[in-house]
TILO-174733 format. One record per atom (N, C-alpha, C): x, y, z; residue in three letters. Coordinates in steps of 0.001 Angstrom, whole numbers, plus 524288, in hexadecimal, padded with zeros to 5 digits. Example, Ala and Ser with C-alpha at 12.3 -4.5 7.8 and 13.67 -1.06 7.14 Angstrom:
<rs>
833867E9C681E78ala 8300C7EE6C81E78ala 833907F31C81E78ala 832327F73681BA8ser 835667FBDC81BE4ser 832648001E81EBEser 
</rs>
This chain:
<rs>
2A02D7ED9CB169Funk 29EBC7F28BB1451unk 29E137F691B18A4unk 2A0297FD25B1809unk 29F5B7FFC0B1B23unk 29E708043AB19BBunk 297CE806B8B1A73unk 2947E80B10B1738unk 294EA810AEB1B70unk 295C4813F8B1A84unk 295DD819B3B1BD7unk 294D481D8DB1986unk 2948E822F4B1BE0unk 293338274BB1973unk 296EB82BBEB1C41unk 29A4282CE9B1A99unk 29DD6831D6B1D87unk 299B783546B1DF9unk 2964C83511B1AE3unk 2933883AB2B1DC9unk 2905283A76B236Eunk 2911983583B23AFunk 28D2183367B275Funk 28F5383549B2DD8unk 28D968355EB32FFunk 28E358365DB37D6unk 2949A83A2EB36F5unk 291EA83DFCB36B9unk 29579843A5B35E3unk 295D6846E4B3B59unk 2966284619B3D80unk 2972B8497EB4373unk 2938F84F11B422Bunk 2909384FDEB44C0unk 28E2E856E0B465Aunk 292C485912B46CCunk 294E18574DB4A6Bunk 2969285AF7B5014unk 29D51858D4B4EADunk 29F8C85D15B4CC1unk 2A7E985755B4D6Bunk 2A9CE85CA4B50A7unk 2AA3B85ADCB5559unk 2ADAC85D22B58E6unk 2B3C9859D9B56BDunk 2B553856DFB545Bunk 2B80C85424B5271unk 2B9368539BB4D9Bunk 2BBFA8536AB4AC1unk 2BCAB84E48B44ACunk 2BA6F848FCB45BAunk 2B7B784694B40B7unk 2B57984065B431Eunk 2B98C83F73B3E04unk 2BAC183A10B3F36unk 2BDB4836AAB3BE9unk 2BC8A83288B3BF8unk 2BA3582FC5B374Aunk 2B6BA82A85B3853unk 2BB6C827DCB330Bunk 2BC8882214B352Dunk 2BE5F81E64B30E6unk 2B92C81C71B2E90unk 2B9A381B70B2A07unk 2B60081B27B2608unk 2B8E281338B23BFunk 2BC0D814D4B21BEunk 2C08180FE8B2035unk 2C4FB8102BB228Cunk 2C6E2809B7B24C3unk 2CC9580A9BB26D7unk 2CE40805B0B2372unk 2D31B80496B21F3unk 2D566800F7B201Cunk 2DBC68014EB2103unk 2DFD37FD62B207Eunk 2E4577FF50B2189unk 2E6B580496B1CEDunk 2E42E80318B1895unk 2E6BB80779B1557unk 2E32A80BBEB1577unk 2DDF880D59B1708unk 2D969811D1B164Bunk 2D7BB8123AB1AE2unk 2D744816D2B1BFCunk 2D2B7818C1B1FF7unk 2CF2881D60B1C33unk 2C96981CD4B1D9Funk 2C588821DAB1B25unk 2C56482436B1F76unk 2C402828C9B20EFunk 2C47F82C53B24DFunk 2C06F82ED6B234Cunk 2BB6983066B26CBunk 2B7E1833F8B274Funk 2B88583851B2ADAunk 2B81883D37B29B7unk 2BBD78418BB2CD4unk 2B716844CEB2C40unk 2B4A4846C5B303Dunk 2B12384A73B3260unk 2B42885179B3524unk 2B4A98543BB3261unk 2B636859A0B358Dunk 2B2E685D2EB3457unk 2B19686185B38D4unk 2AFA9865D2B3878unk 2B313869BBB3AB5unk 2B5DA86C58B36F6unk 2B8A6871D4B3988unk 2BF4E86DA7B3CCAunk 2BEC286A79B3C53unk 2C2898669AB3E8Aunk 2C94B86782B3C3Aunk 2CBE38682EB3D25unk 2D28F86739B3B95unk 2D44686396B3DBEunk 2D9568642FB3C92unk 2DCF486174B3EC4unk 2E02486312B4296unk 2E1B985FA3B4850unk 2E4998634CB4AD8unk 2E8228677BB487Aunk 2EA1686C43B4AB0unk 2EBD08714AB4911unk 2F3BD86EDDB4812unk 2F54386D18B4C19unk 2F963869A4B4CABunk 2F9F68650AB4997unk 2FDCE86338B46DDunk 2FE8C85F27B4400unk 2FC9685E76B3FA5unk 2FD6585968B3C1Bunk 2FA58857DBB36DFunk 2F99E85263B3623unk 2F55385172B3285unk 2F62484AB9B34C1unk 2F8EF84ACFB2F7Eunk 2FC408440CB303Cunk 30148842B5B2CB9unk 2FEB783C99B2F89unk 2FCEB83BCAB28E6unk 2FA4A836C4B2A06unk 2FED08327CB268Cunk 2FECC82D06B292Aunk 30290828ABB251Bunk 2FE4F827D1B20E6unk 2F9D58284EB200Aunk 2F70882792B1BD6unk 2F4CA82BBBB1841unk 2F32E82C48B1374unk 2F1BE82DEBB0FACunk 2EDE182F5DB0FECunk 2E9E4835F4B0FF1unk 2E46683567B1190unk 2E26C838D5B0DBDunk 2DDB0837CFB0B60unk 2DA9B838CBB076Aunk 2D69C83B25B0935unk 2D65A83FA0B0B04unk 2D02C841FFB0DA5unk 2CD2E84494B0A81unk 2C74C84404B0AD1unk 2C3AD848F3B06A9unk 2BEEB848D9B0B90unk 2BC8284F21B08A0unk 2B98985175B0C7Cunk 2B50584FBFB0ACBunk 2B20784E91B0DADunk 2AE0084B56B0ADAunk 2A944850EBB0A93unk 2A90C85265B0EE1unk 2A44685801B11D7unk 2AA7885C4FB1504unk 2A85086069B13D0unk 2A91D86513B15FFunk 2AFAE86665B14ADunk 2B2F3868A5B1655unk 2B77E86B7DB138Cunk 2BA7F86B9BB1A1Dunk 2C23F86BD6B1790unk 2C4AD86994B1AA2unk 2C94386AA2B18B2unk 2CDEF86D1FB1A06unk 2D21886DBBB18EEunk 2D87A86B7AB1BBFunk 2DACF8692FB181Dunk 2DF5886640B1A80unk 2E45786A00B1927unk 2E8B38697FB1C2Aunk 2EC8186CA1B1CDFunk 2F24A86770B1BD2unk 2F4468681AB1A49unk 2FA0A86543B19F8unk 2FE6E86838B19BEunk 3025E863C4B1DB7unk 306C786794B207Aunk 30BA686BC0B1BC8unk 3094486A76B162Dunk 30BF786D9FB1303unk 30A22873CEB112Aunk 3057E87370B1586unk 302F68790EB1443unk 2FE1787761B0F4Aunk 2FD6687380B0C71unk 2F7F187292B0A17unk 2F45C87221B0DD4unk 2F05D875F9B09E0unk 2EC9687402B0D50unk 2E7288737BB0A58unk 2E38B86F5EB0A42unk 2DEA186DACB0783unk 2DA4786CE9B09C0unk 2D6ED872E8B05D6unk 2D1DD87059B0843unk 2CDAD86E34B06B1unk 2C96986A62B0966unk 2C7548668CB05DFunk 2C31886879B08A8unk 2BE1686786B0339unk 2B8C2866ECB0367unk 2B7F586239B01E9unk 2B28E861A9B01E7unk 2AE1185DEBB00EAunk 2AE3E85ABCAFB88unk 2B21E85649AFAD0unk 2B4D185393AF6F1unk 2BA5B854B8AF529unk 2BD788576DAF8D9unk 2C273857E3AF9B8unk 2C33185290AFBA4unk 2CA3B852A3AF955unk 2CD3984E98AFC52unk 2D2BB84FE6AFA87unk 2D5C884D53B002Cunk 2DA7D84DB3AFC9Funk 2DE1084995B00F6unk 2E237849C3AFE6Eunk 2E3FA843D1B0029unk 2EA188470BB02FCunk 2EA378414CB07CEunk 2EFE684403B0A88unk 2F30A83FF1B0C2Bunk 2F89584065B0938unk 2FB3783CE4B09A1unk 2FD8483C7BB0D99unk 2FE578361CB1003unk 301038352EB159Bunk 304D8838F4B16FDunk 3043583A60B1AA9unk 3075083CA2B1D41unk 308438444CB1AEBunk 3047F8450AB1814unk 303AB84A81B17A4unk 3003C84C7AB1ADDunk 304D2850DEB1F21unk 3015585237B2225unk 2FC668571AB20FDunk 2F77485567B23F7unk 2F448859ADB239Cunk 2F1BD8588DB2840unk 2ED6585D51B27C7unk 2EA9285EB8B2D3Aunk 2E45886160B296Eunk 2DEB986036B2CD4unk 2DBC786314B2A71unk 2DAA8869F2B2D9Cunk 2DA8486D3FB2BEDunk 2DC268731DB2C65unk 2D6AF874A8B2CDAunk 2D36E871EBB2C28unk 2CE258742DB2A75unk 2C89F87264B296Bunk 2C567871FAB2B8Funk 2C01786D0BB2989unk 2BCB787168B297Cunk 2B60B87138B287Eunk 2B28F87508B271Dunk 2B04787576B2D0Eunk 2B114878D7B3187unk 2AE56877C6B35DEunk 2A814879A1B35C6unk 2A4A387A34B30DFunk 29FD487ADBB3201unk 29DE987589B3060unk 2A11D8721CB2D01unk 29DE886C9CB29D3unk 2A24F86903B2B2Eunk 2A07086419B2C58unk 2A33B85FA6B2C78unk 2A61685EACB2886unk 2ABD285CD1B280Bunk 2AE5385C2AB23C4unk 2AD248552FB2414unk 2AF038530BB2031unk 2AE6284C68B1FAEunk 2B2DD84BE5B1BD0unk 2B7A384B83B1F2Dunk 2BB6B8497FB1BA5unk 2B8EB84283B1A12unk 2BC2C83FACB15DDunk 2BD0283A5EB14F9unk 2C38F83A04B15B4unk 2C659836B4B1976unk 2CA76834A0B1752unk 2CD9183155B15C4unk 2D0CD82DB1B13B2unk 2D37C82B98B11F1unk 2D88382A52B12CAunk 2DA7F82624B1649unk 2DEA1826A3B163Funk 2E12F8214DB14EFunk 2E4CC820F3B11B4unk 2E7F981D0BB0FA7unk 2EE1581D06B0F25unk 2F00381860B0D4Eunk 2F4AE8174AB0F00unk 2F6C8818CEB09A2unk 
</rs>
């Protein structure tokens, strides 16, 4: 058995993104995603081989995809991105910690 609290040890201070595995398995990873004011490099997009299911758990966050969509999510948003659709995040709340959850499967 393995007990947690995503709300739990939240960084003050993210000179960084934190990215904590939560679950790994060959077909799942959970992803705990910490940003404040954070993007994605300005260059490139990630183009993942897997399937990823993200929702905002705290604070607001906007994703960009290379077809010109672009979505933004609050606090019980989610939305799902199929392998290999590229995106990038454009945007996080830099006064409040955002707390993505993610999901990624095969």
């Amino acid at each position: 058995m393995s007990k947690g609290n995503v709300f739990d040890a939240v960084p003050a201070l993210l000179d960084s993104e934190v990215f904590d595995d939560i679950v790994t398995s060959d077909n799942v990873r959970i992803e705990r995603i910490v940003s404040k004011g954070h993007t994605s490099p300005d260059t490139g997009w990630y183009d993942q081989n897997e399937n990823e299911w993200v929702m905002v758990l705290q604070g607001r966050g906007s994703i960009a995809f290379d077809d010109g969509t672009e979505v933004s999510l609050g606090k019980g948003d989610y939305v799902t991105i199929r392998a290999h659709r590229r995106h990038k995040v454009t945007w996080t709340d830099p006064d409040a910690a955002t707390l993505w959850l993610a999901v990624f499967y095969q």
